[in-house]
C-alpha positions as CSV (number, residue, x, y, z in Angstrom):
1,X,2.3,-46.8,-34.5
2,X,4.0,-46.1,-37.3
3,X,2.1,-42.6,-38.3
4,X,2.3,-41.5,-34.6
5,X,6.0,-41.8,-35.2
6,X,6.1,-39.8,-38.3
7,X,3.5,-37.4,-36.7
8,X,5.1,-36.4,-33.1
9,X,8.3,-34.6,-35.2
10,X,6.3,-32.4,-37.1
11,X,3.7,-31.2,-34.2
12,X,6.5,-30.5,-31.4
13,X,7.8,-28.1,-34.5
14,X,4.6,-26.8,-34.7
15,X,4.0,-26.4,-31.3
16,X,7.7,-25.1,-31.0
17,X,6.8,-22.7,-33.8
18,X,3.4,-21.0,-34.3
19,X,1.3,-23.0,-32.1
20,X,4.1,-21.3,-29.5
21,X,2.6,-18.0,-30.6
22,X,-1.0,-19.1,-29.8
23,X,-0.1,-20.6,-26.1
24,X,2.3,-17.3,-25.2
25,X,-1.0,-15.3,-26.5
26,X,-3.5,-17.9,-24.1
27,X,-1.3,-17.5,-20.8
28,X,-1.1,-13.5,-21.3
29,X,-5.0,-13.6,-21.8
30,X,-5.2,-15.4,-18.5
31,X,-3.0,-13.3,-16.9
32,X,-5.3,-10.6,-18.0
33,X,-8.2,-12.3,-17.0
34,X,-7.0,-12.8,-13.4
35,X,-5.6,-9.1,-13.2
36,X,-9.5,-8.0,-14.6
37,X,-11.0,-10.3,-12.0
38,X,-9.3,-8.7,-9.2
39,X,-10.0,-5.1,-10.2
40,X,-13.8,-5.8,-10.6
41,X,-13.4,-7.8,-7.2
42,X,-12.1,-4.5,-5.5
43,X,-14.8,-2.3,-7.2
44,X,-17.3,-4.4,-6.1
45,X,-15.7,-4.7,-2.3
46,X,-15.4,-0.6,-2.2
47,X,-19.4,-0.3,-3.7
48,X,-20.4,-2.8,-1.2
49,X,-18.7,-1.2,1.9
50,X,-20.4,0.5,4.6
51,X,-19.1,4.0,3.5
52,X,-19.8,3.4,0.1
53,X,-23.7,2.1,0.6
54,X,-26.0,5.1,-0.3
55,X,-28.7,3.4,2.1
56,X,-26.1,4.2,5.2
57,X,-24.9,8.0,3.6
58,X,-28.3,8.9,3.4
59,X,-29.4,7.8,6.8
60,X,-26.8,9.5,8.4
61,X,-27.6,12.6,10.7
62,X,-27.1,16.2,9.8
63,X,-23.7,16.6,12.1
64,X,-22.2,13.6,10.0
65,X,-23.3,14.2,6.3
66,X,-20.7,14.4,3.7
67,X,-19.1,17.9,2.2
68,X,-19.7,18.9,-1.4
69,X,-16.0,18.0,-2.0
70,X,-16.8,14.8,-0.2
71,X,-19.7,14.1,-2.4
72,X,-17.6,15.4,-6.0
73,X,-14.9,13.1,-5.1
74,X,-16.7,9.8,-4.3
75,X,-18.8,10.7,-7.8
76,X,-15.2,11.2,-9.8
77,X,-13.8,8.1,-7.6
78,X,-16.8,5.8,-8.4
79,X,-16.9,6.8,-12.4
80,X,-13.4,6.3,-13.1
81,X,-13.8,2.9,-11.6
82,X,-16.5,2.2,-13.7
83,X,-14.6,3.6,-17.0
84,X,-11.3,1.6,-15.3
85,X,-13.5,-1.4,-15.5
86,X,-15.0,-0.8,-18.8
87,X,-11.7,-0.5,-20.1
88,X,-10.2,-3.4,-19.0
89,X,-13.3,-5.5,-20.1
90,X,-13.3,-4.7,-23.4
91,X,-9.8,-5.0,-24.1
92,X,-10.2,-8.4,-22.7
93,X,-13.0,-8.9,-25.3
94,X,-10.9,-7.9,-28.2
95,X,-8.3,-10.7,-27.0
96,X,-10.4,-13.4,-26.6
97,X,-11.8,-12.8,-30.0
98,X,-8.1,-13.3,-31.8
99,X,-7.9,-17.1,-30.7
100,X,-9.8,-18.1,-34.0
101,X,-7.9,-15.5,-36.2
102,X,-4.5,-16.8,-34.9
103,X,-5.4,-20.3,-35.2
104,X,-7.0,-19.5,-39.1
105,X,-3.1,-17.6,-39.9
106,X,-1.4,-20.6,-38.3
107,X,-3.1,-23.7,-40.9
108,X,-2.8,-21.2,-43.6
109,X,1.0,-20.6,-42.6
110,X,1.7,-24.3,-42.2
111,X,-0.4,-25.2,-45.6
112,X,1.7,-23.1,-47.7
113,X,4.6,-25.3,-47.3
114,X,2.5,-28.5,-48.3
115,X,1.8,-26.7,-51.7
116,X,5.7,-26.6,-52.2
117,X,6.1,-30.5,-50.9
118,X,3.6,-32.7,-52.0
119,X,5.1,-36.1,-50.7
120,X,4.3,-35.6,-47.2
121,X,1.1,-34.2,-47.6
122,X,-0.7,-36.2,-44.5
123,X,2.1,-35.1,-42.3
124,X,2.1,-31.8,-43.3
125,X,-1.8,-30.9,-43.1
126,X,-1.8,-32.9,-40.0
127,X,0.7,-30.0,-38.2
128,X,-1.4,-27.2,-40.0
129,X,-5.0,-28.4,-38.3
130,X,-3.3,-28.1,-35.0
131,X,-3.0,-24.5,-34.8
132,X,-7.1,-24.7,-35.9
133,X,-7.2,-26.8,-33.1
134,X,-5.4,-24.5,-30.4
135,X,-7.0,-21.6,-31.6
136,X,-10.7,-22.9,-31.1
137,X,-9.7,-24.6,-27.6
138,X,-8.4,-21.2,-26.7
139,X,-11.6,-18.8,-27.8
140,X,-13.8,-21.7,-26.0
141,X,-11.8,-21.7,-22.9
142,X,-12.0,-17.9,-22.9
143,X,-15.5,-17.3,-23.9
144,X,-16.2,-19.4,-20.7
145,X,-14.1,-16.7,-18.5
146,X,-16.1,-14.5,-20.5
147,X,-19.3,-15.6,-19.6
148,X,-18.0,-15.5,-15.7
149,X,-16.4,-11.7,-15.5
150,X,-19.3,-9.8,-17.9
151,X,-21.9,-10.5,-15.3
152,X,-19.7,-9.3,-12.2
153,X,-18.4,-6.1,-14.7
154,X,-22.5,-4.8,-15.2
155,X,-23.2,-5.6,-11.7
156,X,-20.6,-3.2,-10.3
157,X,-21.5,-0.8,-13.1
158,X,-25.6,-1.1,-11.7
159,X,-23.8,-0.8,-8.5
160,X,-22.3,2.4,-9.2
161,X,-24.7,3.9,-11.1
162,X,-27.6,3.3,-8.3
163,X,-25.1,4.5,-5.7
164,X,-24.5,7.5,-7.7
165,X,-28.1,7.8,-8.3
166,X,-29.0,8.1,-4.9
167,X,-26.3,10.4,-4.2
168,X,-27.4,12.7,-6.7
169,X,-30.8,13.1,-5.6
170,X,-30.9,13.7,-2.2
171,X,-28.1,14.7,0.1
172,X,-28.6,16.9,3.0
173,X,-25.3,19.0,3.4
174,X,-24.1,20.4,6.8
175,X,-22.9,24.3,5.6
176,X,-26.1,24.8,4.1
177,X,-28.5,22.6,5.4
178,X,-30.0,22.0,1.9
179,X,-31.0,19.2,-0.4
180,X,-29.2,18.3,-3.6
181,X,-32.1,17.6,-6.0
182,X,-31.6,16.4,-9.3
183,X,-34.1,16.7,-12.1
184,X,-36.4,14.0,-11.3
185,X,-39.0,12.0,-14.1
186,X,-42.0,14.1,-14.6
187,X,-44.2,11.1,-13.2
188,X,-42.1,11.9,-9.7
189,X,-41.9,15.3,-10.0
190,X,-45.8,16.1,-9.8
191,X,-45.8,13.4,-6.5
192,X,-43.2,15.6,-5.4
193,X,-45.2,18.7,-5.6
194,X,-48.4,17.3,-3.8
């Protein structure tokens, strides 16, 4: 009881002091998580609406298929969402990967004081572990979120990309009555030509 005693003191410093730093850093990364997840939650709900579906566009009859500036501004639309979302991810990434630097810099800024004061030496590498501590718990925590927002980030970017795909390679459009044909694989494009 009596080390808890002389332990408490010297950790709500710490948390008061570096281990602060490491918490702020934690909530803004979760803030930025949730902000992420709602993005990639409204690319996904625009690439999974009915005017977004290339399946329903390209069904559509002559008298209601979209305009060239109707086709160039979904394309521009759906690519800076997908460089929006990009974005956003890997600055996400780049955050999550500073929990175990911050919690390194906070032992080593709590051990230098220990070199200067040898008689509490416990005490003092006690309160410089604990930043070690809140930095690992932190990179855990967020390599979990991680592993939940990378999968729904390249699933809207296969999204996109097969919408834009399809779009690309076959549109019938009403002033001209053409196609819009993209260069297609040579395996297709000798099927094409038989």
């Amino acid at each position: 009881m009596n080390i808890l005693n002389d332990l408490l003191p010297p950790i709500r410093d710490n948390l008061l002091g570096y281990d602060l730093v490491i918490i702020l850093t934690a909530i803004g990364t979760l803030g930025y998580f949730l902000f992420i997840r709602l993005h990639s939650n409204r690319v996904h709900n625009t690439i999974h609406t009915k005017g977004y579906r290339p399946d329903d566009v390209l069904e559509k009859s002559d008298a209601m298929q979209p305009t060239r500036e109707e086709i160039r501004q979904t394309r521009t639309r759906l690519r800076k969402m997908r460089e929006t979302s990009e974005k956003y991810y890997t600055m996400f990434v780049n955050l999550t990967g500073i929990f175990p630097l911050l919690g390194i810099l906070g032992t080593v800024i709590s051990l230098i004081p220990m070199v200067q004061d040898m008689t509490n030496m416990q005490t003092n590498f006690f309160v410089a572990l604990t930043s070690t501590l809140w930095g690992l718990v932190f990179a855990i925590f967020f390599k979990l979120l991680d592993a939940l927002l990378s999968p729904r980030i390249e699933r809207n970017n296969r999204g996109i990309d097969d919408y834009l795909e399809k779009l690309e390679v076959t549109v019938k459009l009403p002033e001209t009555s053409t196609t819009i044909k993209t260069p297609v694989k040579t395996s297709e494009a000798s099927h094409e030509e038989e």
